[in-house]
Residue, then its C-alpha position, 0 to 999 in steps of 0.5 A: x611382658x613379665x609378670x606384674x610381680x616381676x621386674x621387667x629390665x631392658x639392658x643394652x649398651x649395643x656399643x659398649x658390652x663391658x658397660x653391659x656385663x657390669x650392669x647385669x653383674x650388679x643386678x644379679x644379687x637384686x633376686x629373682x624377680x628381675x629378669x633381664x631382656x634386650x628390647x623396650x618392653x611394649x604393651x605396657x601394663x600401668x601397674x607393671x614394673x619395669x627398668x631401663x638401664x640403657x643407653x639415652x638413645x636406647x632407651x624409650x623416655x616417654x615410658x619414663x615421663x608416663x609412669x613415674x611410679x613404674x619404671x625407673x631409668x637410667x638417664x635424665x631425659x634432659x641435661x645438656x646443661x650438664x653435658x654440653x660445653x657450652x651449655x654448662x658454661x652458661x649455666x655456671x656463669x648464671x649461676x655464679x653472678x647470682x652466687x658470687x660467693x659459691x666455691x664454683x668460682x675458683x673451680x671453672x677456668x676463665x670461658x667464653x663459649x660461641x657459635x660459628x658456622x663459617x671461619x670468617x664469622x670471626x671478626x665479628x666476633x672479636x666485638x662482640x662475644x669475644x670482646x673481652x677475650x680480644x682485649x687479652x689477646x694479640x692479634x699476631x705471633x710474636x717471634x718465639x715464645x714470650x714469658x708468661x703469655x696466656x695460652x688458650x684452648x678451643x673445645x667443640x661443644x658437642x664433639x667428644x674423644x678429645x676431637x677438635x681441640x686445639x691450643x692457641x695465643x693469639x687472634x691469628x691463631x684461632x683464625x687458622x684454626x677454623x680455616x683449618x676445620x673448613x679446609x678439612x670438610x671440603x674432603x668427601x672422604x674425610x666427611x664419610x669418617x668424621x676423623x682424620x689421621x691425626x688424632x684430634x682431627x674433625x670435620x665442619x659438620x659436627x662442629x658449631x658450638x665451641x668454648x674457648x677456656x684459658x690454658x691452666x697453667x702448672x699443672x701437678x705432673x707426676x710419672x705413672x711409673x713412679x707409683x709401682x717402681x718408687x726406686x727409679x732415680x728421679x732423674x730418669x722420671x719425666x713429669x707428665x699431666x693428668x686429670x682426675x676422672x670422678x664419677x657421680x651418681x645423680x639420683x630422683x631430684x635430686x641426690x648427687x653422690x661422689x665415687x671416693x675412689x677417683x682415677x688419674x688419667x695420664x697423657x701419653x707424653x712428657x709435659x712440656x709448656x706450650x710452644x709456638x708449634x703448638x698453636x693450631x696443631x692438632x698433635x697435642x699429646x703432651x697437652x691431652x689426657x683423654x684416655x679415648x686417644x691412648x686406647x692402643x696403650x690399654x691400661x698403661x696410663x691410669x692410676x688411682x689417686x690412692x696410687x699417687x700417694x708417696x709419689x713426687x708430688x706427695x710429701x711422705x710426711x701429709x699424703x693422706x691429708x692432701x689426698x682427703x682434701x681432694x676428695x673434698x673439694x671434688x665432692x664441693x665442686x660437684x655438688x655446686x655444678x649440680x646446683x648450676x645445672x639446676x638454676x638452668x631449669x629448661x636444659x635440666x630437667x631432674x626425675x624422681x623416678x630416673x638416676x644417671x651416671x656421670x664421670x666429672x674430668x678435672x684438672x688439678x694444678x698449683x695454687x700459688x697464691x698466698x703465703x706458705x706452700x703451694x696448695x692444690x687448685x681443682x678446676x672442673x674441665x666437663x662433664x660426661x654422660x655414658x663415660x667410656x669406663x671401659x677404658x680403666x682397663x682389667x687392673x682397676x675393674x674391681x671398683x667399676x664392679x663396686x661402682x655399679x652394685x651400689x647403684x643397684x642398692x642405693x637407685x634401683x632396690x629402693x625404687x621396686x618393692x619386690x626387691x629385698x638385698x642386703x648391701x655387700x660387705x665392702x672394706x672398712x663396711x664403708x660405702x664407695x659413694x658419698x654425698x654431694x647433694x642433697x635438695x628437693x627440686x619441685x617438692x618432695x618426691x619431684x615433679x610428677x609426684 
């Protein structure tokens, strides 16, 4: 064990060795009196100081519970109504009958969330939790598409990678769709992989709990390539959908804080609308943007969302406002999640003496609602522990490095006395973070003080 005047930090991300350096990297100006190991300290002094930044699995939260004055970690030891589906859909619907006035509001697409073990559980539903869904949609396909039908999207709780998400418009569409999940688990070789050929494919064993979201209609579609070639001819663009990847830094209980800079994250294909051959189809690339199912194409489809600025969908005339105003509502619709998951105590629990890191996913489409031109609509799509950052690629890894150092000044310098840093020059001498949220949650310093 370290000395009592050193800092004992347990690094390990076993699956993710780019997260790892990055983390040591901005641990590295903290000093000398940090030293860095790769296993859970034991024979614990009370007076010893130690951090764990680590991995949930990794990391040791009876450490964390027992010595809210010594050690600091880099997880919350309970949040799944943060980073569960299903939980966090319950927890903004709470939130949002006891706050009808909140921003979530118009931030969380239409949800309704269940339990189901086997497909012909179904029908059952159809009266009861899904009543309300049953009453929108029909119980077969119609002969092609129909103008303005409502698509639907089923999401796995828990599965993550874009595994089990499937597109779908009527009753008889979700029913294949779970006769599909079952009909897969019955191979035993599927089952050893948990993933099929196709990209999307999973298995019954790690489904059970599900949201089903109202498919958000027009979404704002840009080429990626537009933002380093502004003289392709448009007629030779083809608008695809994104999502914008935010990170946020929770802090004690509780400070939330927004990384400014924010990335688009592009589907590997030109959008189309949904279509009849879309429903229960597991291919749905011009559907996903989820960068865990385009690693083959490295770094091809992310973007700043500063690099969008002057495309097809920014007017030249008002691109730094329209980006700002992003941002802001970004920052409004994390802040107010937080809120959601605080209001759901027993499946979040905040720590003075933790931090985490979270990437945010939102879809950003048109509002056209009201007079005059259309506006931006943020709707929030779920939120991400231990997000795969590395799939930003080297183009972008400068602002991951500057993501990480202002965790180590702003979450891990403060908590340790023996650590003295004077915080980098950055452009402008401007932080990348800004604030979300600021409470006190169980009095000043929280719980365990």
């Amino acid at each position: 064990m370290a000395s009592a005047a050193s800092i004992y930090a347990f690094v390990s991300y076993p699956d993710a060795p780019y997260t790892e350096s990055l983390i040591k990297t901005a641990l590295a100006p903290l000093g000398s009196a940090i030293t860095i190991h790769h296993k859970v300290p034991s024979g614990v002094h009370e007076s010893e100081m130690i951090l764990q930044w680590c991995t949930y699995d990794e990391m040791s939260h009876e450490l964390t519970l027992e010595n809210p004055q010594t050690v600091l970690s880099s997880c919350y030891a309970i949040r799944k109504s943060l980073i569960r589906k299903h939980f966090l859909h319950r927890a903004i619907q709470e939130y949002i009958t006891k706050n009808p006035q909140s921003p979530l509001k118009q931030c969380v697409p239409a949800t309704w969330d269940l339990d189901i073990t086997h497909s012909d559980e179904l029908d059952e539903m159809w009266v009861d939790d899904l009543y309300d869904l049953a009453q929108i949609l029909p119980d077969e396909s119609p002969e092609g598409s129909v103008e303005d039908e409502k698509w639907f999207i089923l999401k796995p709780g828990m599965a993550d990678r874009g595994m089990g998400i499937r597109l779908f418009r009527t009753k008889e569409g979700l029913q294949r769709i779970f006769d599909s999940f079952e009909a897969d688990s019955s191979d035993s070789d599927d089952e050893e992989t948990g993933r099929l050929d196709n990209d999307t494919n999973v298995v019954t064993s790690q489904l059970r709990h599900f949201v089903i979201q109202e498919y958000l209609p027009k979404p704002v579609l840009i080429d990626p390539r537009e933002c380093f070639d502004r003289s392709i001819p448009a007629s030779e663009l083809g608008g695809r959908k994104f999502h914008l990847r935010a990170y946020c830094v929770a802090k004690g209980a509780l400070k939330v804080q927004l990384a400014t800079r924010i990335l688009a994250l592009f589907s590997s294909s030109a959008y189309k609308s949904p279509c009849p051959d879309d429903e229960a189809s597991s291919n749905l690339s011009a559907h996903l943007t989820n960068t865990a199912l385009q690693e083959s194409r490295g770094e091809e489809n992310v973007r700043l969302l500063q690099e969008l600025v002057g495309c097809t969908i920014f007017p030249p005339d008002d691109t730094s406002d329209q980006k700002h105003s992003i941002v802001d509502n970004v920052a409004t619709c994390i802040g107010e999640v937080f809120k959601a998951a605080l209001n759901s105590a027993i499946h979040f629990q905040t720590l003075p003496n933790a931090f985490e890191l979270f990437g945010a996913d939102l879809l950003l489409t048109w509002n056209f609602r009201g007079q005059g031109k259309p506006s931006f609509q943020i709707s929030l799509l779920e939120l991400n522990a231990e997000p795969a950052i590395h799939l930003t690629g080297p183009r972008l890894d400068w602002i991951l490095k500057e993501l990480f150092s202002e965790i180590a000044e702003t979450c891990v310098a403060p908590f340790f006395p023996q650590v003295h840093v004077e915080t980098a020059q950055r452009e402008g001498d401007k932080s990348c973070l800004r604030s979300c949220l600021d409470v006190q949650v169980r009095g000043a310093g929280g719980w365990n003080r």
